[in-house]
Each structure stands twice: as C-alpha cells, then as structure tokens.
N, C-alpha and C positions, 0 to 999 in steps of 0.2 A: 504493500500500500504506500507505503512511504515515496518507492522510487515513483509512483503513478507519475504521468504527467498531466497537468491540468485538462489539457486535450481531450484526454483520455476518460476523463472523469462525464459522469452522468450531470453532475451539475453543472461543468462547463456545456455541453450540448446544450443545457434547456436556455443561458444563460445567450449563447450564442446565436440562439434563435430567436430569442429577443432583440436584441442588440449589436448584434455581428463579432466578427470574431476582434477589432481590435479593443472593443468597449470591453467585449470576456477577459481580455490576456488582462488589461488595467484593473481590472476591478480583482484577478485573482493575485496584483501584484499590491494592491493598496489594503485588500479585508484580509484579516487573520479569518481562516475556515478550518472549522474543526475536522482533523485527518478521520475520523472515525464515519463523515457522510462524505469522505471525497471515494466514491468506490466507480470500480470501471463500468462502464455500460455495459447494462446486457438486456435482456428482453424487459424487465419492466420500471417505471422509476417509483420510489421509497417516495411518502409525504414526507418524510426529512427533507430529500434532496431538493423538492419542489417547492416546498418551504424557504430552503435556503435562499434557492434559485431567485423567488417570487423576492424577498430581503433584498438580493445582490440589486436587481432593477430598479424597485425602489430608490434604495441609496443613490445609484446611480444618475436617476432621476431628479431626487434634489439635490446632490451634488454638482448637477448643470446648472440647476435654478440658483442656486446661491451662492454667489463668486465669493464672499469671504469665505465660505464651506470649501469650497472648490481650488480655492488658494491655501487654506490649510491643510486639506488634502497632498495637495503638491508638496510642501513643506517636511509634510510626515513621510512620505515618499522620498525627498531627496534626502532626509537622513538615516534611510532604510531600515525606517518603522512600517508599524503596520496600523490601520485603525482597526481597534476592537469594535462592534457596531452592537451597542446595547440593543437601543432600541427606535422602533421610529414611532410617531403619534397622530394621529389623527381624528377629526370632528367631526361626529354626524349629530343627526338634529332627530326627535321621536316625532314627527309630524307628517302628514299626509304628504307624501314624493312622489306624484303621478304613476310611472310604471315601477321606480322602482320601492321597494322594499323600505318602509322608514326606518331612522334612526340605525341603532346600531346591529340592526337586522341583516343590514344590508352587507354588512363587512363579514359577521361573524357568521354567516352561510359559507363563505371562504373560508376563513381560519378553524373553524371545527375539522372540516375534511383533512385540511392539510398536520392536524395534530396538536394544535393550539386549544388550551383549556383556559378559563377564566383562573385568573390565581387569585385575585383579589378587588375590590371594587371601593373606589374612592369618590364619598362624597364633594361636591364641590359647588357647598350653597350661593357662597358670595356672586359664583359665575352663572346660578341655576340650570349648573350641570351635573352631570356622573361620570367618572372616568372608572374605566376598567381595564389592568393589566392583563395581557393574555400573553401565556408562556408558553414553550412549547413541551410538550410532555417527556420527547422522546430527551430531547436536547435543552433544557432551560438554561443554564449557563451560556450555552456558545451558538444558539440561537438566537437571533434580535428579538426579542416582546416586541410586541403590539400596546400602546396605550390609545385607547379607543375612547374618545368621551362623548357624551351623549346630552346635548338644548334640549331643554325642556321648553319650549315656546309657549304652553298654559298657563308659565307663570310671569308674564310679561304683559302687555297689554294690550287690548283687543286690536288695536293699530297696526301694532307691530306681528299679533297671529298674522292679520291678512294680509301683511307683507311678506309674511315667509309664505305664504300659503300663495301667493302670486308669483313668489320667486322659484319654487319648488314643484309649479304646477306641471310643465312640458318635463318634469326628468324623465330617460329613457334608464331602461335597464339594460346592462352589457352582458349580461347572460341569458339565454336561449335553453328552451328545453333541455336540447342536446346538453348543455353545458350543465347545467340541473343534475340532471345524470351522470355525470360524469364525478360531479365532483360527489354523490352520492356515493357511486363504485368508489369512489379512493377513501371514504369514510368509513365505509364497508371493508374494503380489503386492506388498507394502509399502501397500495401503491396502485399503479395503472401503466396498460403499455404503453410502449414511445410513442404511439400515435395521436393515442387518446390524451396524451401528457403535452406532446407538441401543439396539440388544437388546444387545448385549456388553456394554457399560459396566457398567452394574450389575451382572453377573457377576463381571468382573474389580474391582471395587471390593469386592465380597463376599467374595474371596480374601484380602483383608488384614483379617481379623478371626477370634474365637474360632470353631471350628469345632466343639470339642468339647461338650459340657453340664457341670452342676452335676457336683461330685465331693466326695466327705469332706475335711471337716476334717483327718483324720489323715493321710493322702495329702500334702492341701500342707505339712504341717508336716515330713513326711518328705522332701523337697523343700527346701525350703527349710532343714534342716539341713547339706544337701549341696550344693547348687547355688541361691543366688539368684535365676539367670537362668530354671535350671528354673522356680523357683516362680512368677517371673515371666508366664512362657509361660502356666503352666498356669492363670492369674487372667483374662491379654488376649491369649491366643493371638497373632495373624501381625499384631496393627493394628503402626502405625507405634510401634515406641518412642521413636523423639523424629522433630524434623523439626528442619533445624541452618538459621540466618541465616547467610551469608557476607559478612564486614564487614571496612573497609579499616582499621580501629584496635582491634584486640581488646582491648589495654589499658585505652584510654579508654572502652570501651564496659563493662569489667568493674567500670571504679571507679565510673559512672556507675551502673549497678544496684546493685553497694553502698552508692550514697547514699541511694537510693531505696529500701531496705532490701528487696529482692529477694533470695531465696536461691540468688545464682548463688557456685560456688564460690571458695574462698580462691584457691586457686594456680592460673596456667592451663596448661594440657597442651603441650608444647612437643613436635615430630618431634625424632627423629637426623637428619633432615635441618635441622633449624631452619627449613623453609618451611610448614610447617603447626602449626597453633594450634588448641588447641579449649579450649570452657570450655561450660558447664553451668548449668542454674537445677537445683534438685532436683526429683525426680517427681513430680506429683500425688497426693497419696494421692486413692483411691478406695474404695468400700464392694463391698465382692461377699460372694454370699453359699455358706455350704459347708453340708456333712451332716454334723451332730454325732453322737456314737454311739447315739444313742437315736433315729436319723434323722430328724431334726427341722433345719429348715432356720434356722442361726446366718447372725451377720453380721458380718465383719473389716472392719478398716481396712487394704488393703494397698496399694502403693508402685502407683502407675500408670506414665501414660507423661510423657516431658519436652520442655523447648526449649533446641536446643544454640547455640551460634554457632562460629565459624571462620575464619580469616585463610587463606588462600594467598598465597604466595609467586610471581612465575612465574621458571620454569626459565630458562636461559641463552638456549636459540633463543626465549623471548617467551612459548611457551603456557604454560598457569596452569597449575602443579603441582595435580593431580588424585587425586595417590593418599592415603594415609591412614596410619596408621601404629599398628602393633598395643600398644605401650606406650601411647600416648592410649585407642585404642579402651577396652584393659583399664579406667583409670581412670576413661572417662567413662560407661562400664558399670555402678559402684558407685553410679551417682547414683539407683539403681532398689532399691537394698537399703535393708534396713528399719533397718541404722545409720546410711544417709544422710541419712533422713529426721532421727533422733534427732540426729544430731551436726548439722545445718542446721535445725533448727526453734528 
C-alpha cells in the first residue's frame, strides 16, 4: 500500500473525474490522506473512498474561491507541509425549497450513504440556528466533518419568511431518481461499482451549491436586515462556507499571517473546554448579481465564503477531541457579515 501511487489509487480516479488529472496530482500533493483509504482500484468503490473523494473537490472548490485560502495553501506547499482538512461547513435553511428537499434534508440524504453519522448537534440561538457535526464512522479522525447548520426562518418575521420563501421558491434539485438509488445501494452495501460511482459524483458534488436562481435586490436587503446568515444563503446557497486547516500551533500560525498582512482575525476563538481553537481569514467578497425595481439586473459586492484553521486538543483516553463548540461557531460565523468585511479591510 504504501509504495501505491496516487494514480493508482481508487480515490485519485473518482477525484480525476471530477477535476482532471492536474487539479488530482495538486490536491494529492497539498491534503494529508489517510494511507488506510488510498487502496488500488478494483471492481467497486468503498463510501470511504467516495467520501474522501467528494472532501478533496470541495476543498478544492473553495480553495479557488478564496485567494487568501489559496495563497496559504501555496505557502504550506512550498515548505512541504501538508494541510490536515478538519472540516468544511455549511448553511441550509428548514423552509419550503421548491424541488429541492428543505433545510438540512437536503445535504444529509448525501452524507448518510457515504458513512457520515450525526456526532453531535449544537444549539445556536443568538443566530436562530442549529449546527450539526457529522463525522464519518469508518474514519473520524482523518476524514473532514461536515458542520451543517440549519435557519430557522419561523423565528424571524413575517417579512422576512416571505423573502426567503421568494428566494427559495424556483430551487431545483440535483439529484434524479437514478441518483436516489444509487446512493440508497451505497447505504445499503457501503460501496458501489465504478460506474454507478462515476455517475454519482457529480451529483452529489452538485448538492453543495446554489440551487435556487436570481432574486431582487429588495429580498436580500430584507434578509440581511435580519439575518446575515440568511443573506448569506441566499447569494451561495449549500457551497462550503469555509473549509478549516487543522494545525498543531494556532498561535504561531495566527501571528505568522498577521505579519504577512492577511486578514485573519484579532482574537482566537477558544472552547469551554479549552481543547478547541478556531481562528479565521475574513470572507471573500464576491460580485453576484440581483433585480432592481425597474427589473433590471444590478451588481453587489457581497461577503463570500472563507478559510478557517483549528487546534484540537486530545481527550484523556488519547482520541482527538472532535467536537466543536457553539460560542466559537457563533463568532467565526460573523466573518461572512458585511461589518467583517468593513472592520478587516
């Protein structure tokens, strides 16, 4: 196993078919992959490997989106590190999504099959949300979590339901019967063949992104008076909102990109347990575009997605403290509002 070469492995193929072969060769030189899912291809793939796979693109994904992510990626690379890739997170909303599936339905029809269990679920009133970690069974440690959180829009105001209910109304769904099915067989048996695996991928990769279309300017403005997160949502729907490095000196790593003049934040996020750390670069701004009232299609600057980083602790019997902590999540949540932007630029 050891001597494999990437090539050869089951999770470069799925990775490659996504992405082509030189995004594969980068990403198997940039992520630490645990040697125990890199196995050679043969007739069918493991929801490990597809798991993984489905991680690598992601990352990949926001690591395009966000040039200070993508610049410290490079950094780690030219001192031939590697990034550990805890985990990535992402926002759905429990409210009426046209075709597709509300709230956190939608994701977790995905992460079940491929072997992701719920480990924990963190309240998060302030933001009148719920976040849920989701680990993977086989591999918790050196698989990325899922932090999946879930608007609650009933507790907001009637203004603002029917703005999400107008923003939400045309979402399609990226999965197809066929696709239903398949990812049932892989729930079912914990893998599927190359065929059925090659046609999924880009399904379930499709899943983490906006589903809905173009909506008014006064919508998200209504939105974002009242929820942040909402407004968030409704600019980059389910992609990943950040994707976090797991590193063994959070400290030194914080002071190191404020020399570098990076906009990672002042303070870092410490648990009530004092075994978990988190810190933050600020959001990408992006351009998207809305319908003005004379329906005419404007163009905003608004708060994209980020790159976080993380320390764990490990627990007494030795395993790496895995959970998260809803006082960090809240804070590193602001790094996506448009005063984060302001107060870090």
């Amino acid at each position: 196993m050891f001597d494999l070469r990437p090539a050869e492995t089951g999770i470069y193929r799925l990775v490659k078919g996504m992405l082509g072969a030189s995004a594969a060769d980068a990403l198997f030189t940039q992520l630490e992959i645990d040697l125990r899912i890199l196995k050679p291809i043969s007739a069918a793939v493991s929801r490990a490997e597809m798991a993984q796979a489905l991680n690598m693109v992601l990352f990949y994904d926001l690591h395009e989106r966000v040039p200070e992510g993508h610049d410290y990626v490079q950094d780690v690379m030219a001192s031939g590190a590697k990034i550990t890739f805890d985990h990535g997170a992402l926002r759905t909303v429990a409210w009426p999504s046209g075709a597709l599936p509300p709230g956190e339905a939608a994701i977790s029809r995905v992460l079940r099959p491929l072997g992701f269990a719920v480990a924990d679920t963190y309240p998060l009133p302030r933001l009148k949300m719920t976040g849920r970690a989701w680990a993977h069974t086989d591999f918790p440690e050196t698989i990325a979590q899922f932090f999946v959180s879930e608007l609650h829009p009933e507790q907001f105001s009637v203004e603002f339901q029917a703005a999400v209910t107008r923003v939400l109304a045309d979402s399609v769904d990226p999965l197809g019967p066929q696709d239903v099915g398949r990812l049932e067989r892989l729930g079912r048996d914990g893998s599927l063949p190359w065929p059925d695996a090659l046609a999924l991928m880009p399904k379930i990769v499709a899943c983490f992104g906006r589903q809905h279309g173009g909506f008014a300017l006064a919508d998200y403005e209504t939105l974002l008076a009242e929820s942040a997160e909402m407004a968030w949502i409704s600019t980059e729907g389910n992609a990943f909102n950040h994707a976090t490095d797991r590193v063994e000196d959070l400290q030194a790593l914080s002071d190191g990109q404020k020399q570098l003049g990076r906009s990672i934040k002042e303070a870092i996020e410490v648990s009530k347990s004092g075994r978990v750390m988190q810190t933050a670069f600020k959001a990408a701004q992006v351009e998207r575009e809305f319908l003005d009232e004379d329906g005419d299609w404007v163009t905003r600057s608004v708060p994209g997605s980020f790159y976080e980083f993380i320390q764990r602790e490990r627990l007494q019997c030795g395993r790496l403290d895995l959970a998260f902590d809803a006082g960090n999540a809240t804070a590193i949540f602001k790094m996506t509002t448009h005063e984060a932007l302001e107060i870090l630029s």
